[in-house]
C-alpha positions, 0 to 999 in steps of 0.5 A: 376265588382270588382276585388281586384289587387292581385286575382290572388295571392289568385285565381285559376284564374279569369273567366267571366262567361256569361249566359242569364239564372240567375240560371244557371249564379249565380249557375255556378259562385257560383260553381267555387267561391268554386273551387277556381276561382275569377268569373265576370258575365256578361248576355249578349254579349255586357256585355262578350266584356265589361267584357272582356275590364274590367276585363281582365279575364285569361278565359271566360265561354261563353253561344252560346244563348244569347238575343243581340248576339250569344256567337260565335259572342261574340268570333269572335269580341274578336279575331278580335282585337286580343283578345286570351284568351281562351273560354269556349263555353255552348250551349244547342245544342248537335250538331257536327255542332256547336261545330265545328263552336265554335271552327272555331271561336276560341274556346278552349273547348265545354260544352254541357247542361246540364252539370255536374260541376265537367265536367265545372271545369275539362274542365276550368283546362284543358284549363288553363293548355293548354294555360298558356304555363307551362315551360318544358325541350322541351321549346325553338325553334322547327324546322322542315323543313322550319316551325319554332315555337318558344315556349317563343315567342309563335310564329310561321313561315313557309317559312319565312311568319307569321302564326297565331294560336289560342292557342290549334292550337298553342299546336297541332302543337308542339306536332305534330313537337316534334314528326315529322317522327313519327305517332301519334294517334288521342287518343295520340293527344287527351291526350297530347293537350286537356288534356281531352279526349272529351269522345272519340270525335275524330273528333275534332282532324280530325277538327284541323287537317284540320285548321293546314293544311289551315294555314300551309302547304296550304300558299305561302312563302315569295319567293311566292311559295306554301310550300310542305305539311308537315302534313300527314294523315296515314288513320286508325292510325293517323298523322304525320308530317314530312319533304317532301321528295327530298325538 
């Protein structure tokens, strides 16, 4: 796993492709090699964990079959030692059940096979831009009611109590509190978070949603005490985020 010092001054970025098949592993690597990324292969799951440890990849491209372990396997290993760099999970199963469960895991994005290059690279890209935490005017701390997150930090609190979240859950929820007391669309989310619109795939949004809700407005706080909810549904529009009334 060669990997020059300064890759990342002549590179895209710098991606770990896993793939049992060799056609599909070398035709993809050689593919993003032309894109403009630095590419490691690895084709099996120990491979991805050592890979991982070795090149420190800015992405992985992670195939869900794979011969020692499945790539959400691979993923759920990764994020137990508090591994986040983004997944981009490949399965041969066009099945919402495994896209959600990749995603339970810590996914970031879904490629079905098979799949058109062009696709891979926009979604890779759209993942990056996501995740790399690009500075705006909006940077800085957001609050809204007692849920605080901190942008520089990358962090966030409810109630005075820690609340982990995966990139793209990270990416959700500031969209949703810059625009607390307001409705927002399933297709605005769509657009400002993923960045590419899963071909009108809805329901990964209502799927976030509901891991934000478990893991912000379903915890108690440091008095003990279960928060009030914060995320609301408004059925046949959207969802908003707003301050719990009479609190």
């Amino acid at each position: 796993m060669d990997r020059m010092q300064d890759s990342h001054a002549s590179h895209e970025a710098h991606l770990l492709v896993v793939d049992d098949e060799p056609n599909i592993r070398d035709l993809l690597a050689s593919s993003l090699r032309f894109a403009g990324f630095e590419v490691t292969t690895a084709a099996d799951g120990n491979g991805a964990l050592h890979g991982v440890d070795a090149a420190d990849p800015d992405l992985i491209v992670l195939d869900v079959m794979l011969p020692d372990m499945d790539g959400f396997t691979v993923a759920r290993r990764l994020r137990e030692r508090d591994i986040t760099t983004p997944i981009l999970f490949l399965t041969a199963r066009d099945d919402m059940a495994d896209k959600v469960q990749g995603l339970t895991v810590g996914g970031d994005d879904y490629v079905t096979k098979p799949f058109g290059l062009e696709e891979v690279v926009a979604r890779i890209r759209a993942i990056l831009r996501r995740t790399n935490g690009t500075a705006d005017e909006d940077d800085g701390v957001v609050r809204v009611a007692d849920l605080i997150l901190d942008e520089d930090a990358h962090e966030v609190h409810r109630s005075g109590v820690d609340v982990e979240l995966s990139p793209t859950e990270f990416k959700l929820l500031r969209y949703l509190m810059l625009n607390a007391g307001r409705v927002v669309s399933k297709a605005q989310i769509l657009d400002h978070v993923w960045e590419y619109d899963w071909n009108g795939d809805a329901a990964i949004v209502e799927s976030y949603i509901s891991y934000l809700r478990r893991k912000v407005d379903q915890i108690e706080g440091q008095d003990g005490r279960t928060v009030a909810p914060l995320i609301q549904t408004r059925r046949g529009v959207g969802y908003m985020l707003r301050e719990p009334k009479g609190e």
